[in-house]
Residue, then its C-alpha position, 0 to 999 in steps of 0.5 A: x714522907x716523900x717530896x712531890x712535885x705538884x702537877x702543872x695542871x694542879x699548879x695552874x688549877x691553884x694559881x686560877x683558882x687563887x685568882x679567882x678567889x681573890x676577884x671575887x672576894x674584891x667584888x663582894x667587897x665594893x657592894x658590901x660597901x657600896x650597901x654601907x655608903x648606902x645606908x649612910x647616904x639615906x640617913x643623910x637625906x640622900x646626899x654625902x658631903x665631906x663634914x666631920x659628920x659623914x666622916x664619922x658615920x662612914x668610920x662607924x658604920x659596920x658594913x663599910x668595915x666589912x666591906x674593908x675586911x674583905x678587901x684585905x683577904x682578897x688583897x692577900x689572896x691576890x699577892x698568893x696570886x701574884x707570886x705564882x702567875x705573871x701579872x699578865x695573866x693574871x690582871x686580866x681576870x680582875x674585869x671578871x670582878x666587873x661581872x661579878x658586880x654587875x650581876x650583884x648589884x642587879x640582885x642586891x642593889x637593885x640596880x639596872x643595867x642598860x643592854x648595851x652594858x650587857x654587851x660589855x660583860x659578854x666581851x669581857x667574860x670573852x677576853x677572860x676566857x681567852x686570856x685562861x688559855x695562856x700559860x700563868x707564867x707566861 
């Protein structure tokens, strides 16, 4: 057996990659639950008010759950993150789950965004790769 030392670039490479597992497992999580609110919205007629009713169909309802299933692992996921990069570094790539969003809720929600929001996700996915370039630890 012998004791090696993982390269920096490896390091790194993990450390991103971890980061953006987490990223995009939180952003899969907010439309996992925004399609759950969905669904209990429309057996509302459309709108939510705070009863004990809508309470119990949000807490029964399965793809909120997933949804904060999912929001657990990519938590984890993000403290793995944390103990290897600044945080710093590695908060910036949490507006990558801004993308990721937008392009999931066009696909799945059928959602629309306006050109002017397609403008916000180019500068953002700009200051995310810019912000890659740096050093994880600072």
């Amino acid at each position: 057996m012998s004791d090696t030392v993982p390269t920096q670039k490896g390091t790194r490479r993990m450390t991103i990659g971890l980061i953006l597992i987490s990223v995009t497992l939180a952003a899969v999580a907010q439309v996992t639950l925004k399609a759950g609110m969905n669904h209990v919205t429309d057996a509302n007629g459309g709108q939510l008010a705070l009863t004990g009713e809508s309470l119990k169909q949000i807490a029964t309802n399965l793809w909120v759950w997933a949804g904060l299933a999912i929001f657990a692992v990519s938590a984890v996921l993000w403290l793995f993150a944390l103990s290897r990069a600044s945080l710093s570094f590695a908060y910036p790539f949490a507006a990558l789950g801004y993308v990721i969003i937008v392009a999931a809720s066009i696909l799945f929600l059928g959602e629309h965004v306006p050109p002017l929001g397609w403008v916000g996700v180019a500068l953002i996915v700009l200051g995310i790769l810019l912000i890659a370039q740096g050093a994880p630890n600072g």
